[in-house]
Every structure is written in C-alpha cells, then in structure tokens.
N, CA, C and O atoms as CSV, one atom per row, in Angstrom:
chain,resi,resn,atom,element,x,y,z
A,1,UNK,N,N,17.674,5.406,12.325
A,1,UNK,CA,C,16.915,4.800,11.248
A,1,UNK,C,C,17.865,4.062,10.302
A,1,UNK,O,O,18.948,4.597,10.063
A,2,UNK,N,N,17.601,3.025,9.807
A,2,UNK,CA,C,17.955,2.177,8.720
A,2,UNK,C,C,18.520,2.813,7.973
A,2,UNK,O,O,18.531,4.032,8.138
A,3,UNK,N,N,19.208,2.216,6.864
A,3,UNK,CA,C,19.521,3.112,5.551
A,3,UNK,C,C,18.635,2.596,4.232
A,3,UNK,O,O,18.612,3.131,3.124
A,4,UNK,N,N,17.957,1.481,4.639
A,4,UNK,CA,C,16.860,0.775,3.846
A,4,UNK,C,C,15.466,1.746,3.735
A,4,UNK,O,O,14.921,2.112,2.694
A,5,UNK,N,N,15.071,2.039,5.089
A,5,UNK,CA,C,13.969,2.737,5.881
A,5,UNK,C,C,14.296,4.181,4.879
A,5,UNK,O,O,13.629,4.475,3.887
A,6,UNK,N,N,15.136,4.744,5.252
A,6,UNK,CA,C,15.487,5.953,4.580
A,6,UNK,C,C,15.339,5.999,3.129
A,6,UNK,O,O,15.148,7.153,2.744
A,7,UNK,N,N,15.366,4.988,2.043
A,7,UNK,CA,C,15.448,4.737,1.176
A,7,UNK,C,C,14.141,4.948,0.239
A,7,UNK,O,O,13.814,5.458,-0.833
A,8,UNK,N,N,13.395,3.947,1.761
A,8,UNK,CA,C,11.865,3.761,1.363
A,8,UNK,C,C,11.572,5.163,1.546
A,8,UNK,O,O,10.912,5.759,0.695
A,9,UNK,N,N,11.932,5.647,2.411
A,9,UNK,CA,C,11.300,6.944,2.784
A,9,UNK,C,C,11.302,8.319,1.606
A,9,UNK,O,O,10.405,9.155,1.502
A,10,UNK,N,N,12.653,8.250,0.743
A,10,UNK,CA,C,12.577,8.692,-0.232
A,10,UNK,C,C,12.234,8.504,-1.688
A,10,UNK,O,O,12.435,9.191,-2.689
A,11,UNK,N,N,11.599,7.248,-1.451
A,11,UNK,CA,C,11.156,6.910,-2.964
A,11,UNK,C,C,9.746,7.115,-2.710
A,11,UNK,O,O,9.054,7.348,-3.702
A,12,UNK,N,N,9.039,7.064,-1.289
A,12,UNK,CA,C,7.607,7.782,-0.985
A,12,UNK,C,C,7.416,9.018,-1.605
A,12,UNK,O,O,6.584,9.448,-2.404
A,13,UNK,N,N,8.737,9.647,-0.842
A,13,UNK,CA,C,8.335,11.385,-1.256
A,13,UNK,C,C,8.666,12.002,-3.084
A,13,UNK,O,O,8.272,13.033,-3.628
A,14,UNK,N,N,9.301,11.171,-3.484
A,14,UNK,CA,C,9.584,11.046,-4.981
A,14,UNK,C,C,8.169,10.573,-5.356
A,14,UNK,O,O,7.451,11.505,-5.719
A,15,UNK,N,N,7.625,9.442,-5.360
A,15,UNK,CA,C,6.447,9.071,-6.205
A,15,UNK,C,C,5.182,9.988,-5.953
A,15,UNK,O,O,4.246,10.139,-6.739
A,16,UNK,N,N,5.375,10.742,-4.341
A,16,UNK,CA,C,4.042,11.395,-4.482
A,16,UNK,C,C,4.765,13.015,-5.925
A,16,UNK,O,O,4.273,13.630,-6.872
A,17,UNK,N,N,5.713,12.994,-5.406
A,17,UNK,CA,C,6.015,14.002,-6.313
A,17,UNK,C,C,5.674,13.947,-8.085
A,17,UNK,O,O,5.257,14.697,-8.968
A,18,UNK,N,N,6.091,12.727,-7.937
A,18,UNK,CA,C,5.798,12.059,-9.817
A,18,UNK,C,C,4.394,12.274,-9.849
A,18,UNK,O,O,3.937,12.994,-10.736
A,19,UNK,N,N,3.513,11.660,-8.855
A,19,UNK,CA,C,1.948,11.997,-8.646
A,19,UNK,C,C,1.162,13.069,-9.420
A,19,UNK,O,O,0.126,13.034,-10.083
A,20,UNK,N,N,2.033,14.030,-9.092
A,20,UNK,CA,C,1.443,15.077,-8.646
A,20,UNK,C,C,2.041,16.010,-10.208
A,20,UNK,O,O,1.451,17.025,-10.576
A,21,UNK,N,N,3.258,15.452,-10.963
A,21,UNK,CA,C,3.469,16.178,-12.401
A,21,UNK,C,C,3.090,14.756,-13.334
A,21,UNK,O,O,3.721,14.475,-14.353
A,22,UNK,N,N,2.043,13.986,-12.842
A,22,UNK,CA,C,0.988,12.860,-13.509
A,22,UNK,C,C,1.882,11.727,-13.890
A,22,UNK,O,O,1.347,10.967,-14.697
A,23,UNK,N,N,2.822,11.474,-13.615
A,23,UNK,CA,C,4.097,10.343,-14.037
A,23,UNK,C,C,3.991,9.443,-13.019
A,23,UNK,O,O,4.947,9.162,-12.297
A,24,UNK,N,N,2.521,8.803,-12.863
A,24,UNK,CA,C,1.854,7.651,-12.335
A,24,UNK,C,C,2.470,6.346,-12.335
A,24,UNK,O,O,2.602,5.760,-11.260
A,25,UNK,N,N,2.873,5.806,-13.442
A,25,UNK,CA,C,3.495,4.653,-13.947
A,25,UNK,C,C,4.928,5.006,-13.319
A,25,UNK,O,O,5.553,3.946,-13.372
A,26,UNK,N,N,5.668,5.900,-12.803
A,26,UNK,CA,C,6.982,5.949,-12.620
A,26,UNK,C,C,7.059,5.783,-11.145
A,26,UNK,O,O,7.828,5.173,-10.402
A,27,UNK,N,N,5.737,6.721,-10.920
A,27,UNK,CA,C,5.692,6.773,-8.609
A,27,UNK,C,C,5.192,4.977,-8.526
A,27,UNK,O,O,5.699,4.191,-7.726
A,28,UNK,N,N,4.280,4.659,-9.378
A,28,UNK,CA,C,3.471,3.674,-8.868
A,28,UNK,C,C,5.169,2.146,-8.594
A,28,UNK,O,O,5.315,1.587,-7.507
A,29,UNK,N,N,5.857,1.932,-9.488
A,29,UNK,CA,C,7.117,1.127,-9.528
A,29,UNK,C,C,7.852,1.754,-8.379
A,29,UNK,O,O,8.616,0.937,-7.867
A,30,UNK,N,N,7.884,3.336,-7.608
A,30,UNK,CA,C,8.615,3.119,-6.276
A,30,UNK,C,C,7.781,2.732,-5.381
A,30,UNK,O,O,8.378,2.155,-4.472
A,31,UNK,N,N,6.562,2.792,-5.210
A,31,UNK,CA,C,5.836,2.040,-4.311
A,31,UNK,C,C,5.896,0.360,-4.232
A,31,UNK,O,O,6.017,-0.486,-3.346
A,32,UNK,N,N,5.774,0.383,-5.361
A,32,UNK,CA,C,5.635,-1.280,-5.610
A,32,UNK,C,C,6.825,-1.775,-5.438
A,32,UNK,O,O,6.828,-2.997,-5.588
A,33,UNK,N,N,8.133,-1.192,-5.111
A,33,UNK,CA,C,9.346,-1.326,-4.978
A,33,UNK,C,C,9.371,-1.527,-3.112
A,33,UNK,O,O,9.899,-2.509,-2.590
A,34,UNK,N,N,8.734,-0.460,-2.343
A,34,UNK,CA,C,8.871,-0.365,-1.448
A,34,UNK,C,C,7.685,-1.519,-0.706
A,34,UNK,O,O,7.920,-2.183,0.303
A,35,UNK,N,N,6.688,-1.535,-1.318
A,35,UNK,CA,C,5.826,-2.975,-0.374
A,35,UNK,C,C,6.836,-4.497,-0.951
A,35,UNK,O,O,6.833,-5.552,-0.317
A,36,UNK,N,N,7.456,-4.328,-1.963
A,36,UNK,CA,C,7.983,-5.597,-1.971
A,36,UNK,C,C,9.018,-5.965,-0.822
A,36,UNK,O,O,9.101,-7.091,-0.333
A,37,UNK,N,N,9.846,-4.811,-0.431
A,37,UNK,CA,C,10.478,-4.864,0.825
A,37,UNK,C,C,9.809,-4.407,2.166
A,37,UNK,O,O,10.220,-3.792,3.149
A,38,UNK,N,N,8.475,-5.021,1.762
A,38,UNK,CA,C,7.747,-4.560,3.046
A,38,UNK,C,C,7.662,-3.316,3.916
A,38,UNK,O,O,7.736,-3.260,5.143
A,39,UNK,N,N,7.495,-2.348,3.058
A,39,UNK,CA,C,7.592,-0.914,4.410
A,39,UNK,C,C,6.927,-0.977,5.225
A,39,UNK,O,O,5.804,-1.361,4.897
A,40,UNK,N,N,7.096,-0.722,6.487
A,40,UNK,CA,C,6.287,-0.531,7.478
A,40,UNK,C,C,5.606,0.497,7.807
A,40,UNK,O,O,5.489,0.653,9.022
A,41,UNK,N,N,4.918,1.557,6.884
A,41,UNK,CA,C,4.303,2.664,6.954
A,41,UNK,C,C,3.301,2.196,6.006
A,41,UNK,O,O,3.466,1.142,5.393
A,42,UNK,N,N,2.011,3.113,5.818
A,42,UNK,CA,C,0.693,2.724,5.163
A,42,UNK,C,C,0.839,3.401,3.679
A,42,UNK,O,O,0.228,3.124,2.647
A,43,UNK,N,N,2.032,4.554,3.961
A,43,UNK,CA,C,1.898,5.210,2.604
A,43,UNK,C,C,1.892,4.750,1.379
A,43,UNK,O,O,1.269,5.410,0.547
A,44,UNK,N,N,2.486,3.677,1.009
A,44,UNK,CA,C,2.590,3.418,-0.385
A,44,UNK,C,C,1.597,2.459,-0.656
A,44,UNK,O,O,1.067,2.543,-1.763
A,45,UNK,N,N,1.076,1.209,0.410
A,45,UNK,CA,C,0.202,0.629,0.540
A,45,UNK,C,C,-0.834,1.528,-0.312
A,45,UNK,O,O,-0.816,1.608,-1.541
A,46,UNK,N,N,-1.976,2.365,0.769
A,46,UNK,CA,C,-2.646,3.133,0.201
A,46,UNK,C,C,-2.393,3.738,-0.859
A,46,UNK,O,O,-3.159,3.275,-1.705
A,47,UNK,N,N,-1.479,4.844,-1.495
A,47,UNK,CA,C,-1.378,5.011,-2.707
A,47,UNK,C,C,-1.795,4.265,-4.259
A,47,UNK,O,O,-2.256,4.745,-5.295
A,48,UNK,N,N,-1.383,2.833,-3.854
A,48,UNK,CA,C,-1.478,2.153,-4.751
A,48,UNK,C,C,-2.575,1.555,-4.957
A,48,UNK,O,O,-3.016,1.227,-6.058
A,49,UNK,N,N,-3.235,1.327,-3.563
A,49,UNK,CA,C,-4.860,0.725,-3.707
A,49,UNK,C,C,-5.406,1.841,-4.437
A,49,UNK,O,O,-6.156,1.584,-5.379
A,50,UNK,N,N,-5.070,3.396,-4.064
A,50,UNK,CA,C,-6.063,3.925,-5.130
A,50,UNK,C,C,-5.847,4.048,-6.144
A,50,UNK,O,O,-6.725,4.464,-6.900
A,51,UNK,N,N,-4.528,3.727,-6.621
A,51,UNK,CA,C,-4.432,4.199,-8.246
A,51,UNK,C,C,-4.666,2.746,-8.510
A,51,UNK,O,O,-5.424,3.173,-9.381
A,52,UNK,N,N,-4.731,1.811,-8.582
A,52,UNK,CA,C,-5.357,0.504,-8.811
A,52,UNK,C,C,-6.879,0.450,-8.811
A,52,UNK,O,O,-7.559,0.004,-9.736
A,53,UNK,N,N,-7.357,0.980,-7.610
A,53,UNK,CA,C,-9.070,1.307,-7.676
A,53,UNK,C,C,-9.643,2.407,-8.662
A,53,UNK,O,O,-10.844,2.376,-8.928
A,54,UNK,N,N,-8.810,3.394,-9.223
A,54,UNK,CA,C,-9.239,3.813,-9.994
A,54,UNK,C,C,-9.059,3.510,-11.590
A,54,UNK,O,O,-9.586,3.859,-12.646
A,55,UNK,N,N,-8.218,2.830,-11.235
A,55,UNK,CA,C,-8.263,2.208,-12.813
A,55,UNK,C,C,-9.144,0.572,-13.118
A,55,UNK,O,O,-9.158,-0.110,-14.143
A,56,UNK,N,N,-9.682,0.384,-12.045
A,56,UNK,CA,C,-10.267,-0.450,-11.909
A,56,UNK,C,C,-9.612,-2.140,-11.898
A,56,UNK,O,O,-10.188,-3.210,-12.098
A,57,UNK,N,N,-8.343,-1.863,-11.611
A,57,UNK,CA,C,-7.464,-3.075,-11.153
A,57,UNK,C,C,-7.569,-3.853,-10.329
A,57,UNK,O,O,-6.529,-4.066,-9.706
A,58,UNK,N,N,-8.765,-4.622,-9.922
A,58,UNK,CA,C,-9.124,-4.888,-8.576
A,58,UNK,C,C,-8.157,-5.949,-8.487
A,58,UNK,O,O,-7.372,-5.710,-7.569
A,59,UNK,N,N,-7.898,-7.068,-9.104
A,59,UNK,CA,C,-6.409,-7.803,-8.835
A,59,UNK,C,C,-5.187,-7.117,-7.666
A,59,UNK,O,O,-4.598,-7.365,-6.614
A,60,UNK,N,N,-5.326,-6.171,-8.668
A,60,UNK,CA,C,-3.517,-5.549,-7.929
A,60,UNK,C,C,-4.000,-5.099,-7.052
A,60,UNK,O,O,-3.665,-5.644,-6.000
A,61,UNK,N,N,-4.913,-4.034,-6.926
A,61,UNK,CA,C,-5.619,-3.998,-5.373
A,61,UNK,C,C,-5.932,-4.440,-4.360
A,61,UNK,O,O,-5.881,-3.813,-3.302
A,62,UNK,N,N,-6.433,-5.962,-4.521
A,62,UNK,CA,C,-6.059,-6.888,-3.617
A,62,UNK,C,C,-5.031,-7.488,-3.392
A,62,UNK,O,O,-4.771,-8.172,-2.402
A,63,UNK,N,N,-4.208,-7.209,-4.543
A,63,UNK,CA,C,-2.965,-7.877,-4.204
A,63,UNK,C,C,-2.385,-7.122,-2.640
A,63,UNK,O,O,-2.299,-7.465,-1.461
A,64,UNK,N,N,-1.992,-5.587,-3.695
A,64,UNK,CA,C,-1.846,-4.718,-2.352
A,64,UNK,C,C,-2.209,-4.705,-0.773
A,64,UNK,O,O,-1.496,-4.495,0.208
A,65,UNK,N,N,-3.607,-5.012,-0.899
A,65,UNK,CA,C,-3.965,-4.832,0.198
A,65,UNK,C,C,-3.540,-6.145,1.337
A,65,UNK,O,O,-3.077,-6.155,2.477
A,66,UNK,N,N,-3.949,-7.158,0.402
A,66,UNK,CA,C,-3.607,-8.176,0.939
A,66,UNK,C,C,-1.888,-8.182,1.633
A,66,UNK,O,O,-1.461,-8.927,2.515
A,67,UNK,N,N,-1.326,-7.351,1.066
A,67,UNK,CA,C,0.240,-7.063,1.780
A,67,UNK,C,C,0.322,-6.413,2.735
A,67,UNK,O,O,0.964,-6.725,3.738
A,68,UNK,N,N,-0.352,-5.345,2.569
A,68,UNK,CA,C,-0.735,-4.512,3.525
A,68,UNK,C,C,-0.719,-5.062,4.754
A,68,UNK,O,O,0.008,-4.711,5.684
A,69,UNK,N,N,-1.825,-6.252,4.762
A,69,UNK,CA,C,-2.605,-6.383,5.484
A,69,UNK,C,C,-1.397,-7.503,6.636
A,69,UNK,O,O,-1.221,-7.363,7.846
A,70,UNK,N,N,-0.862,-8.371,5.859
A,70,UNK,CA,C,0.562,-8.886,6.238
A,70,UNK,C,C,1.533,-8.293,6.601
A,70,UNK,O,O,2.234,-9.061,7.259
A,71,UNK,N,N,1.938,-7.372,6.529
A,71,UNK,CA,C,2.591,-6.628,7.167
A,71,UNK,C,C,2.687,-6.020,8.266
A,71,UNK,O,O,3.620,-5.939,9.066
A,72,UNK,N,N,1.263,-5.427,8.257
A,72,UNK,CA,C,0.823,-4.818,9.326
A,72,UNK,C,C,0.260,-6.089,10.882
A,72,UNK,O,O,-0.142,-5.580,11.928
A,73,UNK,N,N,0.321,-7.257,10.771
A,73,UNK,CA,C,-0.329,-8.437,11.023
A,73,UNK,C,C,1.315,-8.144,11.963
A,73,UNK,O,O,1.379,-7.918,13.171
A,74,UNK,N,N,2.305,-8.217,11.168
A,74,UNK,CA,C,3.798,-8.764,11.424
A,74,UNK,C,C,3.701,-7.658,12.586
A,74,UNK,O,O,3.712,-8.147,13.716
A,75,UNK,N,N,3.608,-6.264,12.519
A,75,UNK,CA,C,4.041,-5.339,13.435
A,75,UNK,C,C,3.160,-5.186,14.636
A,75,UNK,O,O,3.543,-4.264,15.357
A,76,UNK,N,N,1.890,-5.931,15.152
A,76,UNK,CA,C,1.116,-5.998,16.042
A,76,UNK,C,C,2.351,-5.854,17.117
A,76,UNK,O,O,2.701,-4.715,17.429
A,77,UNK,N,N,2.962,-6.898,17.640
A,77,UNK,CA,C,3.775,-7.261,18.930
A,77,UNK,C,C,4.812,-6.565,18.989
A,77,UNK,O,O,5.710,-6.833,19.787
A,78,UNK,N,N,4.878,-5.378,18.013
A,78,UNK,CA,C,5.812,-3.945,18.034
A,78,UNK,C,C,5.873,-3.124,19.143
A,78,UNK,O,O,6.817,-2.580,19.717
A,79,UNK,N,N,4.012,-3.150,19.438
A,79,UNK,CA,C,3.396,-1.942,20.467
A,79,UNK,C,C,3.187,-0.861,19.746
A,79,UNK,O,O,2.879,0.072,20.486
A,80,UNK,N,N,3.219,-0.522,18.466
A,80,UNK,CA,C,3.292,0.787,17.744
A,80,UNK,C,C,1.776,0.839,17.864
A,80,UNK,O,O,0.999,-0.115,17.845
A,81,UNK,N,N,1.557,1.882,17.966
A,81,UNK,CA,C,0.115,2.471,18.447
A,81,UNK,C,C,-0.733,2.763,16.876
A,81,UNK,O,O,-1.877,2.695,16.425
A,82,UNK,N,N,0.147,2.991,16.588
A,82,UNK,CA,C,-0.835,3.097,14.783
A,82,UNK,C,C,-1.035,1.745,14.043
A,82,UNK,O,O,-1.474,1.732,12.893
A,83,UNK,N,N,-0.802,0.930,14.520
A,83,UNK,CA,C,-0.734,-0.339,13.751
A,83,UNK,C,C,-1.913,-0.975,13.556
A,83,UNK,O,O,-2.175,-1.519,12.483
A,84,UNK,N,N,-2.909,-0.962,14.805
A,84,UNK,CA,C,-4.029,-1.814,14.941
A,84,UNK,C,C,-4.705,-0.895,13.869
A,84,UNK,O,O,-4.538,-1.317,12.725
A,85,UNK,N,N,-5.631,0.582,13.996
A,85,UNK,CA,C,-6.492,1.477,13.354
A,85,UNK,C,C,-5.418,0.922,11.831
A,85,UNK,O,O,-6.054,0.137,11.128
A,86,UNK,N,N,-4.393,1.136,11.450
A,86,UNK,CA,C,-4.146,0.540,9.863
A,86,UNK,C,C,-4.297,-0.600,9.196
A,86,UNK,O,O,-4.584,-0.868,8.029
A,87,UNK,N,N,-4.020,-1.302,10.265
A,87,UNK,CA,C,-4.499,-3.166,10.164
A,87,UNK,C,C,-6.100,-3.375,9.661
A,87,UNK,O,O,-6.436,-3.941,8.620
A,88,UNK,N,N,-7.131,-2.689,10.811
A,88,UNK,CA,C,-8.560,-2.303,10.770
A,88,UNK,C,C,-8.482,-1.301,9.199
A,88,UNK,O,O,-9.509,-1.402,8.528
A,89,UNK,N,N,-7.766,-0.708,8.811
A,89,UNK,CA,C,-8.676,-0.204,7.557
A,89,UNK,C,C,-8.158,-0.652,6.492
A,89,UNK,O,O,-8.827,-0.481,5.472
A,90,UNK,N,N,-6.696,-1.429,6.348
A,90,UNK,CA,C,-6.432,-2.429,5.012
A,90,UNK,C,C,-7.470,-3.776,5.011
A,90,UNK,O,O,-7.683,-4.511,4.047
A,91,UNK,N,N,-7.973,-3.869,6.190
A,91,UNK,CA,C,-8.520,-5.225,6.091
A,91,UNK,C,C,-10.107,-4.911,5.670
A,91,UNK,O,O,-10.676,-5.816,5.059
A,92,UNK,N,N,-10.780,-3.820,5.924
A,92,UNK,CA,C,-12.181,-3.180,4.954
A,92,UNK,C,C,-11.518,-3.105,4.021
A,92,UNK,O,O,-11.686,-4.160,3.411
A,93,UNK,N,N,-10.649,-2.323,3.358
A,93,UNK,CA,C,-10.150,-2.353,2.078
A,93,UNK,C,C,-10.429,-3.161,1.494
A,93,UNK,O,O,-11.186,-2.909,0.557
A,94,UNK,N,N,-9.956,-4.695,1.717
A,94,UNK,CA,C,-10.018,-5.759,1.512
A,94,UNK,C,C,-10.884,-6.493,1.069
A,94,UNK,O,O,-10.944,-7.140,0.023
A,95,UNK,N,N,-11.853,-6.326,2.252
A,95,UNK,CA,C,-13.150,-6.904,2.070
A,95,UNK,C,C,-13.958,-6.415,1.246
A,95,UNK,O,O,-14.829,-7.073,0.677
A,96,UNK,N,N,-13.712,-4.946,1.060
A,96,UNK,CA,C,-14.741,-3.926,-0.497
A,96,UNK,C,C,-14.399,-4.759,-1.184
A,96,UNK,O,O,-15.199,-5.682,-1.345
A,97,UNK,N,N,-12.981,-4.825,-1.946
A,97,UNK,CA,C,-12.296,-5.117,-2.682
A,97,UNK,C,C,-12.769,-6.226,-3.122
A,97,UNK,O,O,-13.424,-6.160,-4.162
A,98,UNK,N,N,-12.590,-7.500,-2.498
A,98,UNK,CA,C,-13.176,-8.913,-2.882
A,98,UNK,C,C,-14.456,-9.121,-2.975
A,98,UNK,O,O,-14.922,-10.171,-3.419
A,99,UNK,N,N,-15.483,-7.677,-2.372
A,99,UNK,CA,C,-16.852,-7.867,-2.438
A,99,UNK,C,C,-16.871,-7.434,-4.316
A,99,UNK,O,O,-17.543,-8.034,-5.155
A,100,UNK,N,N,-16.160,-6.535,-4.520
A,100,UNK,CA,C,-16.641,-5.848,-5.988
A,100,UNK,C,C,-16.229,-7.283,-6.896
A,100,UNK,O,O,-16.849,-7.770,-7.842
A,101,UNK,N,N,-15.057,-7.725,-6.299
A,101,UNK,CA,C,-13.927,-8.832,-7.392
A,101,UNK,C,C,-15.525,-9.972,-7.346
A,101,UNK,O,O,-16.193,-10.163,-8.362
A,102,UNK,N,N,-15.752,-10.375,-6.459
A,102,UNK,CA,C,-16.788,-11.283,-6.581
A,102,UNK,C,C,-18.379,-11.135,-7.226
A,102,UNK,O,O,-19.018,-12.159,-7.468
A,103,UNK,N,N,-18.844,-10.048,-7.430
A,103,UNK,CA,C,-19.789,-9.436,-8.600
A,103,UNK,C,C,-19.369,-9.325,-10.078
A,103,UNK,O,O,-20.196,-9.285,-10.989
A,104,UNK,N,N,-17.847,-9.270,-10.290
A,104,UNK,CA,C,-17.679,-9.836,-11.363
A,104,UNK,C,C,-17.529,-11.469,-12.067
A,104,UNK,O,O,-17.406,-11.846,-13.232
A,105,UNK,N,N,-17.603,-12.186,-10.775
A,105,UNK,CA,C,-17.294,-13.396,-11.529
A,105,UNK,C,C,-18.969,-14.483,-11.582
A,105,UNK,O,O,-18.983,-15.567,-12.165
C-alpha cells in the first residue's frame, strides 16, 4: 500500500473517532482532505453526504457526491468488484440530492 493510501486511511479512522466525541467540524476537514486527493474507498464520501444532509447543506452534498461519483467512474476498468454497487448508490445519492436542491429553487 501507498504511503498516501495509508494516510487517507488514518485520517478515516481519526474523523470517525472525532465523530463519535462530536468534533464534527474537525473529522469533517479530514474527509474533505481525503476526497480532495481522491480516495478510492466510499468512506469519507458517505460520511460527509450525511453530515451535509443533515445539516441541510445540499450544495456540499452534491458537491460530494458529485466526486464521489467521479471517482468511482475513474476505478470502473480497475475490475474491483465493489466499484459498480458504489458508483450505483453515489449516483441515487445524487439524484435525491438535486431532486430536493431543485424544490428549492
């Protein structure tokens, strides 16, 4: 494994940790740290759609997802077997997402 990969991998298990003693704003910046370098796992993706959906951020939520959704697009011709079923549920994500964004405007 990478030493990048590894990196990401520990700022996952740190933010769920921050999560979880409510220091939201501190996990949510290693996630957002780790989709900017594109991780290739769903974890932080998801994380962030929900703490965005629950605060009712639908912007950043789509932002998210919309990365997600690029990313996961990139790793099709990998062969990784989890890729398609994650691809398929950032991209409903998505589509909620822009269905709610579009009842507001």
């Amino acid at each position: 494994m990478s030493n990048q990969f590894d990196t990401q991998v520990q700022r996952n298990l740190l933010g769920k940790q921050l999560e979880k003693e409510g220091r939201v704003l501190e996990a949510k910046a290693l996630y957002e740290a780790n989709i900017c370098e594109n991780f290739e796992g769903s974890f932080p993706y998801r994380r962030l759609a929900v703490l965005y959906r629950k605060r009712k951020l639908l912007t950043d939520e789509i932002r998210v997802l919309e990365k997600a959704v690029y990313v996961f697009e990139s790793l099709i011709t990998t062969g990784r077997s989890d890729v398609q079923p994650k691809l398929k549920e950032f991209k409903e994500g998505l589509i909620k997402a822009r269905g709610k964004m579009s009842k507001f405007k």
